[in-house]
C-alpha positions in Angstrom: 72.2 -37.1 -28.2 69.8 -37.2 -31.2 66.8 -36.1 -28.9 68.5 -33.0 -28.0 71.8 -32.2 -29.8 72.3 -29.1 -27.9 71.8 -30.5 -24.3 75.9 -30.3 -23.3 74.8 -32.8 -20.1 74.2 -35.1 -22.6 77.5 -35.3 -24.3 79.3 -35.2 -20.5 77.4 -38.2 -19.9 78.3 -40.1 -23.1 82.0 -39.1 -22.2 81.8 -40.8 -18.8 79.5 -43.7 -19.6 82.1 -44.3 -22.4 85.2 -44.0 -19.7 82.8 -46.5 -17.9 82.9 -48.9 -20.5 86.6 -48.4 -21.0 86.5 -47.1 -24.6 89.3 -45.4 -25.8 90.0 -41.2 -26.5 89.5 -41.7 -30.1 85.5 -43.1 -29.4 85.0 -40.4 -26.9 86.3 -37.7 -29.0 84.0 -38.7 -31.8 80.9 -38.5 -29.4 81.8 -35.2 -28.2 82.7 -33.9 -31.7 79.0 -34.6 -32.2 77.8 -30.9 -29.9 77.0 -28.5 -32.9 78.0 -25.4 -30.6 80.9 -23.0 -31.8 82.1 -22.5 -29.6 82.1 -25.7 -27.6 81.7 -24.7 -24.2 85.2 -25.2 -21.7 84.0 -28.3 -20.3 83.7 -30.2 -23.4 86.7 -28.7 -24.9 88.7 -30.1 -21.6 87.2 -33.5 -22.0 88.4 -33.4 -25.8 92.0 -32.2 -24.8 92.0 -35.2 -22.1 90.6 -37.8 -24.8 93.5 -36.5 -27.2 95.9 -37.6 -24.9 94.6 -40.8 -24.0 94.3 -41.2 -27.7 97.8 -40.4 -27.7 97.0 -37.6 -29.5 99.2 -35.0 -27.8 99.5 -32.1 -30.3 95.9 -31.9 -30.5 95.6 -32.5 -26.6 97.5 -29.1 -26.6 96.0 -27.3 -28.6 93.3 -28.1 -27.6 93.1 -27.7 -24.0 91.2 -24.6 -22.4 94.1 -23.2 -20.6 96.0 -22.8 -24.8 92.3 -22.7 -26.5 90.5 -19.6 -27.4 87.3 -21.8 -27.3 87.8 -22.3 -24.0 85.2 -19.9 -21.7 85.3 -19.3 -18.0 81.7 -18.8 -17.7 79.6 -22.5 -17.3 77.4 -22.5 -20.5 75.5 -25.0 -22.4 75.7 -25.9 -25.9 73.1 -23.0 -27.2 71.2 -22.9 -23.7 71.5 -20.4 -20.8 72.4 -22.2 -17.5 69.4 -20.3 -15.9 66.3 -22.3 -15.9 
């Protein structure tokens, strides 16, 4: 993610390769935290709310979740990148 911290693919991929590997919510959480976008586009902000819970996190699950979060947006965006190429 250091090669381009805006690129949200990359942090999507982190989250899976890291479900892969069967690390736990609290690792994946951290690697998505990393995404400098405010803010964080819907996607990453669902994969946060479902790390919290596996975490067993659930307070921050809720809050966190796009359907309670303001942060959440129903348009598909990238962190700080159009989706138009």
């Amino acid at each position: 993610m250091g090669a381009d911290p805006t690129n949200v693919e990359l942090y999507q991929g982190a989250d899976q390769a890291l479900s892969l590997l069967g690390r736990g919510g609290r690792e994946r959480i951290a690697a998505l935290r990393r995404c400098p976008e405010t803010p964080l586009p819907s996607t990453l902000v669902y994969k946060l709310a479902l790390g919290a819970r596996e975490a067993g996190r659930f307070a921050e699950a809720s809050r966190s979740s796009p359907a309670a979060s303001s942060r959440a947006r129903s348009s598909a965006r990238t962190c700080g990148r159009s989706t138009s190429r």
